[in-house]
C-alpha positions in Angstrom: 0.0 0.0 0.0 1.2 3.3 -1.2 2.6 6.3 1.5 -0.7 8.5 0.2 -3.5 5.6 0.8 -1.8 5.2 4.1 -1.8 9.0 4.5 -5.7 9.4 4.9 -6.2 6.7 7.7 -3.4 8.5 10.0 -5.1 11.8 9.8 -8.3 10.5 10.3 -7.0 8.9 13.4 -5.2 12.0 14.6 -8.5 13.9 14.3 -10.9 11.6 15.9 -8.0 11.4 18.8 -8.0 15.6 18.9 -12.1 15.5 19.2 -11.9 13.1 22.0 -9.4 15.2 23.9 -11.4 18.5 23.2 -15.1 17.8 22.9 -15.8 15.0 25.0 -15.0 16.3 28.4 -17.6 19.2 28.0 -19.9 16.7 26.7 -19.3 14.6 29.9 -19.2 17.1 32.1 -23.3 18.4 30.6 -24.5 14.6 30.4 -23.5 14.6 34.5 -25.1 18.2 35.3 -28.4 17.1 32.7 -28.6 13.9 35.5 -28.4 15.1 38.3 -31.3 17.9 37.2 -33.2 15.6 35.9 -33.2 13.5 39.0 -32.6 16.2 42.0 -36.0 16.2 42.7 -36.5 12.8 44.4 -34.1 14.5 47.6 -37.1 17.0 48.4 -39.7 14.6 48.2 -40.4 15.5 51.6 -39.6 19.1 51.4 -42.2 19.6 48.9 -45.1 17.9 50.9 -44.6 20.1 53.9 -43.2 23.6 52.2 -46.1 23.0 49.1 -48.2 20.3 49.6 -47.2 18.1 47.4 -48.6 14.8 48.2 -46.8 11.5 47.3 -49.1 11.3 44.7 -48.8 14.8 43.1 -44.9 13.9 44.0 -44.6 10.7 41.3 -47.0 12.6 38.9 -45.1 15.5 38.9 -41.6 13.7 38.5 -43.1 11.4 35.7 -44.3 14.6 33.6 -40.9 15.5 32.9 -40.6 12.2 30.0 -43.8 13.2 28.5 -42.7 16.8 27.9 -38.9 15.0 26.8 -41.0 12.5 24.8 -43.8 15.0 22.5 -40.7 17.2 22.1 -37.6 14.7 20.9 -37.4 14.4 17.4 -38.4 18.1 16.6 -35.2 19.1 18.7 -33.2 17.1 17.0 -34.3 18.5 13.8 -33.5 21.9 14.7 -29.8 20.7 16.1 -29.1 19.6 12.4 -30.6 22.8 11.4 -28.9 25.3 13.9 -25.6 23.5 14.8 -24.7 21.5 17.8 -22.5 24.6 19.5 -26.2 26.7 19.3 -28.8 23.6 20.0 -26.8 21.8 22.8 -25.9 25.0 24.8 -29.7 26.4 24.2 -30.7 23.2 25.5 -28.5 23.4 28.7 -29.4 27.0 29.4 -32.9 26.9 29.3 -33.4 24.0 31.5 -30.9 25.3 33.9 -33.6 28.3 33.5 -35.7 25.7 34.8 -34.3 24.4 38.0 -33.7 28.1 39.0 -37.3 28.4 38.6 -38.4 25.2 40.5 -37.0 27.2 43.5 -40.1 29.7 43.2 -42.7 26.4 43.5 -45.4 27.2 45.8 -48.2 25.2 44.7 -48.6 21.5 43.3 -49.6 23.1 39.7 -46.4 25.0 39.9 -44.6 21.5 40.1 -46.4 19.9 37.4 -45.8 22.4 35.2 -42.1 23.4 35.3 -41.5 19.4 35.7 -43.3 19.1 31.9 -41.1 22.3 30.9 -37.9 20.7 32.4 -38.6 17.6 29.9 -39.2 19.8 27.1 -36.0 22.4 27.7 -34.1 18.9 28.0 -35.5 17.1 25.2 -33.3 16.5 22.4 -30.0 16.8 24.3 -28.6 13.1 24.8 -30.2 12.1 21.1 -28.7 15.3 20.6 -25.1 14.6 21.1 -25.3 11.2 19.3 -26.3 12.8 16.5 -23.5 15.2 17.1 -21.2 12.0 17.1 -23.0 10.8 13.7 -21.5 14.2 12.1 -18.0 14.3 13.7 -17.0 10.6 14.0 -17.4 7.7 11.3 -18.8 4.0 12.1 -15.6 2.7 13.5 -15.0 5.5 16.4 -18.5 6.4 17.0 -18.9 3.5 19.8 -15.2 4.7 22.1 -16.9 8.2 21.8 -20.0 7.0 22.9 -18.9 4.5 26.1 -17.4 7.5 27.1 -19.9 9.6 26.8 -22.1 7.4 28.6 -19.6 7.1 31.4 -20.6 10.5 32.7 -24.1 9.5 33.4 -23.3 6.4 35.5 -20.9 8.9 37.4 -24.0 11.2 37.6 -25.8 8.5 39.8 -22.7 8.5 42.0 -22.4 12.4 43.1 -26.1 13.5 42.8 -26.8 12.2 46.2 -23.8 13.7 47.8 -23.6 17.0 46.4 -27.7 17.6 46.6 -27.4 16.6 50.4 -24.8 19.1 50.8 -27.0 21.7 49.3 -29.7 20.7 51.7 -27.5 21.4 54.4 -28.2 25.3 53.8 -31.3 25.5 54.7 -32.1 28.5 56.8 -29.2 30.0 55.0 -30.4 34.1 54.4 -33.8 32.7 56.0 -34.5 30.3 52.3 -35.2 26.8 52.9 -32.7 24.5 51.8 -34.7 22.6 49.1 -34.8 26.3 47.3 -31.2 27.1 47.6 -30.5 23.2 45.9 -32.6 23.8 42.8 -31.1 28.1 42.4 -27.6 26.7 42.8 -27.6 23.5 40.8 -29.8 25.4 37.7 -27.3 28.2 38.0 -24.7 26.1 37.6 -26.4 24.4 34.4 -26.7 28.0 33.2 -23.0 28.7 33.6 -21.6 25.6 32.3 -24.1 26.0 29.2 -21.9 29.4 28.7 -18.8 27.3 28.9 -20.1 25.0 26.1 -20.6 27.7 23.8 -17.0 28.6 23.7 -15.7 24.6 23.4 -18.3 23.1 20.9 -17.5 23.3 17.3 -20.5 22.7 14.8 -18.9 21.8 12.0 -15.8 19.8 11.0 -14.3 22.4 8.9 -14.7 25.3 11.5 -12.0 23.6 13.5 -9.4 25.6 14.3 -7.3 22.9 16.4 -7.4 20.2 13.0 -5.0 20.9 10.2 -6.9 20.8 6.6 -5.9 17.2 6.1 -7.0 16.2 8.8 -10.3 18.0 8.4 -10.6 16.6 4.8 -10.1 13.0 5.9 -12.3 13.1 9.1 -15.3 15.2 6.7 -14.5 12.2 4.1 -15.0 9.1 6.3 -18.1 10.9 7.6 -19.8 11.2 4.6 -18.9 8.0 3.3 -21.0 6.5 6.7 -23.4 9.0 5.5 -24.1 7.7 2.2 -24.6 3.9 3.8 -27.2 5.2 5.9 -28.7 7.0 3.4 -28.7 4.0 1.2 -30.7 2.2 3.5 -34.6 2.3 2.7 -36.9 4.1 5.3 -39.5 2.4 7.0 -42.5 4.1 8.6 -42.9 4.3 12.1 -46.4 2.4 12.3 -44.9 -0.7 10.7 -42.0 -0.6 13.1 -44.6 -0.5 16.2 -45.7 -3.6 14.2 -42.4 -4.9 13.9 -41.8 -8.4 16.2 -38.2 -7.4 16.7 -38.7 -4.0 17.8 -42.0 -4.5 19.7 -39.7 -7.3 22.0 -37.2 -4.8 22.6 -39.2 -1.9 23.4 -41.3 -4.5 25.8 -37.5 -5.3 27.4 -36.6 -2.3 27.8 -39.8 -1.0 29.3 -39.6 -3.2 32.2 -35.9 -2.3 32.4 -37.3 1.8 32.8 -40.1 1.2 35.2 -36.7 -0.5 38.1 -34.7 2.0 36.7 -36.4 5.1 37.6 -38.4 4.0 40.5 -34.9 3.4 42.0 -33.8 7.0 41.4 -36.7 8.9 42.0 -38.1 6.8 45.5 -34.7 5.4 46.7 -33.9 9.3 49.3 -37.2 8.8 50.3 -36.3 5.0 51.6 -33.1 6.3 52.7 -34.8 8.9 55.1 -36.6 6.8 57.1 -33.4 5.4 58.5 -33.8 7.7 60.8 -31.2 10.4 62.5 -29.6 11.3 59.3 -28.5 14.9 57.9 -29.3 15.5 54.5 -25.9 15.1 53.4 -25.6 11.6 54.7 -28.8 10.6 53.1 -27.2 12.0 49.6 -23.8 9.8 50.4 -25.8 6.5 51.8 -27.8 6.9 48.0 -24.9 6.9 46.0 -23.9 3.2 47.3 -26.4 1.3 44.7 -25.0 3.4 41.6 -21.5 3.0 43.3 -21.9 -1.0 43.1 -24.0 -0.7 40.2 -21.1 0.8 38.4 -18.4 -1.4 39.6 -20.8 -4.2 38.5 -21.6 -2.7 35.1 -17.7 -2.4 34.1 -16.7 -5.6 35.6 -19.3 -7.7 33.9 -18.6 -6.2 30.4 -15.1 -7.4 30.9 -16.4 -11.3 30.5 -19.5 -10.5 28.4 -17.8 -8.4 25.8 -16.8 -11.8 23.6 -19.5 -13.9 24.8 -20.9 -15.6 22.0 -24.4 -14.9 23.2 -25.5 -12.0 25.7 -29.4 -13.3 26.1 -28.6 -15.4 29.0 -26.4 -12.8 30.9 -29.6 -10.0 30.0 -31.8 -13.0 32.1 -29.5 -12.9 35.1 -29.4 -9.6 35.7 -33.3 -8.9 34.9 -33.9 -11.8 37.8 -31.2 -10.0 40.4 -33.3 -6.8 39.8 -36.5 -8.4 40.1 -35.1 -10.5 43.5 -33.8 -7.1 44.4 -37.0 -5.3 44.5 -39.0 -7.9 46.0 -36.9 -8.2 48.7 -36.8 -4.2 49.3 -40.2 -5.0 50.4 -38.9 -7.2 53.5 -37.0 -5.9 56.6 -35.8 -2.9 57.7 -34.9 0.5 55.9 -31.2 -0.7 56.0 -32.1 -4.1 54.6 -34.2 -1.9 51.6 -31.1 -0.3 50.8 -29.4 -3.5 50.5 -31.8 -5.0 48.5 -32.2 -2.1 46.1 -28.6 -2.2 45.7 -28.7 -5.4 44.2 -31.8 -4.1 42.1 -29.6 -1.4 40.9 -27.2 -4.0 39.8 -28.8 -5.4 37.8 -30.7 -2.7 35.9 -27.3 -1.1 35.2 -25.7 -4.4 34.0 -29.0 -5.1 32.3 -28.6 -1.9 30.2 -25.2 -2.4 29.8 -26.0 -5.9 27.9 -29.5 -4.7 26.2 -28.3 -2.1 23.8 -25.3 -3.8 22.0 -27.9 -7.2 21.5 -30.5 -4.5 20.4 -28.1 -3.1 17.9 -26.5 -6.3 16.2 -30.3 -7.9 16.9 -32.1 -5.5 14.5 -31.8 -5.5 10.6 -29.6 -2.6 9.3 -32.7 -1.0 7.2 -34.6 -0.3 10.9 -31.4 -0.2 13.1 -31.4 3.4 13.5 -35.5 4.1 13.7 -35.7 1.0 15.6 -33.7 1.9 18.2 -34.9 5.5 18.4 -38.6 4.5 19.2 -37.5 2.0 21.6 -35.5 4.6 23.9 -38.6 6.7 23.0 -41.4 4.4 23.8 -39.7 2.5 26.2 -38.2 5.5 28.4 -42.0 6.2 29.2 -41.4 3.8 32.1 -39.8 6.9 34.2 -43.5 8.5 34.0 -45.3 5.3 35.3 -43.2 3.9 37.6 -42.6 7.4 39.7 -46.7 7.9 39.2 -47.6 4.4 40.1 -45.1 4.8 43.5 -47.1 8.0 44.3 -50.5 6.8 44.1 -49.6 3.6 46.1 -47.7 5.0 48.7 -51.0 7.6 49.3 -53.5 5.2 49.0 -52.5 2.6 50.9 -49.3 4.0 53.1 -46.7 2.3 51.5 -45.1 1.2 48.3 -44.9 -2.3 48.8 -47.6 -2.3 45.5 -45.4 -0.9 43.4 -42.3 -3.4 44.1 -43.9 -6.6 43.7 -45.0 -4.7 40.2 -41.6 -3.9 39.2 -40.5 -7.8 40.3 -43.5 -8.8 38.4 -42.0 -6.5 35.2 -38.6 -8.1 35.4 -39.5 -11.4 35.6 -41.9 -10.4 32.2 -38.5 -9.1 30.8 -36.9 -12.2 31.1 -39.8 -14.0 29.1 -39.0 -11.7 26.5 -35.5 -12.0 26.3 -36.3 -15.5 24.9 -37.5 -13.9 21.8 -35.0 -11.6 21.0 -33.5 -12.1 17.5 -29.8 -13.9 18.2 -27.1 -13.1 15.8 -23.8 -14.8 16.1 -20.8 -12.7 16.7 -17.5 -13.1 14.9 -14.1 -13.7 16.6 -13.6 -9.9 17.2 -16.9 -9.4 18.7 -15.8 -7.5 21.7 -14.9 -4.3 19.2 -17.1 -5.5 16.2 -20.4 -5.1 17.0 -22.4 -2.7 14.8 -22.8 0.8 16.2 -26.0 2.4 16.7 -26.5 3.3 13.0 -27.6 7.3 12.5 -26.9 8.2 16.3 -30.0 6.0 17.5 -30.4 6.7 21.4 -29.3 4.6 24.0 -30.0 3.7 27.5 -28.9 6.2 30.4 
């Protein structure tokens, strides 16, 4: 092979390495402030039912509304990213739900909660899908999944320091005579506000308005993009009815429904478990809630170390499925210290149970509907994090506890595993740890 057929590969490598160094720390650093806004609100659970009346009830409604908002208003923000640029769409998208959070610190009724919850879903909506697409114009096939298991890497860390750095928040309360839950939604917003700024000075749009890649290197990055480009474009579209209709797709979406309703439960009800402990300060509640994603994480990383060349993933997706199901149902037994433990485990296995799920989606799905496919999945199947937070509510109003709502997401799981059984198989070749297709067109994942 000739010194100029060689030349094109080394620049492309030089300037996929140059927008890992540059772009993806920002990227990580908004994925991890986006979490921990989205999820803040299950610290002040009971903050808001004294301070504003919000019952459990109006509680899991309110923090369910945010994924319809982020689900009616997805695709058209990603539309206008392509049309407006990533460096104007992405940092819109952080300011004005940082706008958000500040304002949750006004709430003073229950409506007031429903309604800036919907908004934060629609200010947010776009931004994940957002930045895969983002990847989809930087990065061809073959670096698109590094950039994007790094990418996701800063919402697993998310889980880790919400709890701590909320509770610390809390601690303020009484602080210039505001209640702490206030001070916790002005300072975390303002700090989405700020580092929404700080985007707008790192993010580069477009490949040619780089200034840090020389013009080869732009020319052969632009050039391997646009050859992935053509592929996709190559492949015929297919309707969005018929994939609803579609076996392969209806399975996953059913999966990964399940997967959702744990998921988010978890997040948005597991302070409130943690409080009645007893005798902690708010900042020990936030660091005792960061142990299941701490484990969960450590699990998640460790088991894709042995399931990366497994020939088939089904049966690991099965196991962990049934620990979060055992988990859960367990959480319903014992003490508040024994919940924890048991919804540690459940955290394990919804994390490792993503971490499995999206690579089988990807190489499950034909290439024609990989990149719909998986789009109306995460879309359809991320509704989960309205009815599971709802579901919690209602239960833990209408009959005092949420014991209902565990044996439901047990139930789920144990559904999920059923349907793992159908999922399409597809052998994988010797070099199936770094060969698995990516998510074709920047098709959303799993958070």
């Amino acid at each position: 092979m000739s010194d100029a057929a060689t030349a094109i590969p080394e620049a492309e490598q030089r300037a996929v390495g140059k927008f890992l160094r540059r772009m993806l720390p920002i990227l990580v650093l908004m994925l991890l402030v986006n979490q921990m806004d989205r999820t803040n609100v299950g610290f002040v659970q009971n903050e808001l039912r004294a301070d504003v009346g919000v019952s459990a009830t109006a509680y899991g409604l309110g923090a369910g509304l945010f994924f319809i908002g982020y689900a009616l208003f997805e695709v058209p923000s990603n539309m206008l990213l392509e049309r407006f640029g990533a460096r104007v769409w992405l940092t819109r998208i952080m300011i004005t739900w940082g706008a958000v959070i500040v304002a949750m610190c006004f709430i003073h009724n229950v409506w007031m909660f429903y309604g800036l919850r919907f908004l934060l879903g629609v200010a947010e909506a776009g931004f994940f899908p957002g930045v895969l697409l983002y990847f989809t114009q930087w990065l061809p096939d073959s670096s698109r999944g590094r950039a994007s298991a790094i990418f996701l890497g800063g919402s697993a860390t998310a889980y880790i320091v919400t709890g701590p750095i909320t509770g610390a928040l809390l601690e303020l309360h009484g602080a210039g005579g505001i209640a702490g839950w206030r001070w916790m939604f002005a300072l975390e917003g303002a700090f989405s506000i700020v580092v929404g700024f700080i985007a707008g000075f790192f993010l580069v749009s477009r490949i040619q308005d780089a200034k840090w890649l020389t013009q080869e290197e732009k020319d052969a990055l632009a050039e391997a993009v646009e050859r992935d480009k053509e592929a996709r474009d190559r492949a015929p579209s297919v309707s969005r009815m018929k994939l609803i209709f579609h076996p392969q797709v209806a399975v996953l979406t059913a999966v990964f429904f399940a997967m959702a309703l744990t998921g988010y439960a978890i997040t948005f009800w597991l302070p409130s478990l943690v409080e009645e402990i007893g005798g902690l300060s708010p900042f020990q509640i936030g660091l005792l809630s960061a142990i299941p994603w701490i484990c969960a994480v450590i699990a998640m990383y460790t088991m894709s170390h042995f399931t990366d060349r497994a020939p088939d993933r089904r049966p690991y997706l099965a196991i962990a499925l049934v620990l979060s199901a055992i988990g859960t149902f367990l959480a319903t037994l014992g003490s508040p210290w024994f919940g924890l433990a048991a919804l540690t485990l459940a955290a394990v296995g919804g994390k490792c149970a993503a971490t499995l799920f999206w690579p089988m989606a990807q190489s499950g799905l034909d290439l024609k509907i990989a990149a719909p496919g998986l789009a109306l999945v995460n879309s359809i199947g991320n509704l989960g994090g309205f009815v599971s937070p709802t579901l919690f509510g209602y239960l833990k109003d209408t009959t005092g506890s949420t014991t209902g709502g565990l044996y439901t997401l047990s139930a789920a799981s144990i559904l999920a595993v059923l349907g793992v059984a159908f999922v399409r198989h597809t052998s994988r070749g010797p070099k199936a740890g770094s060969g698995d297709r990516p998510a074709v067109g920047g098709a959303t994942a799993v958070r």
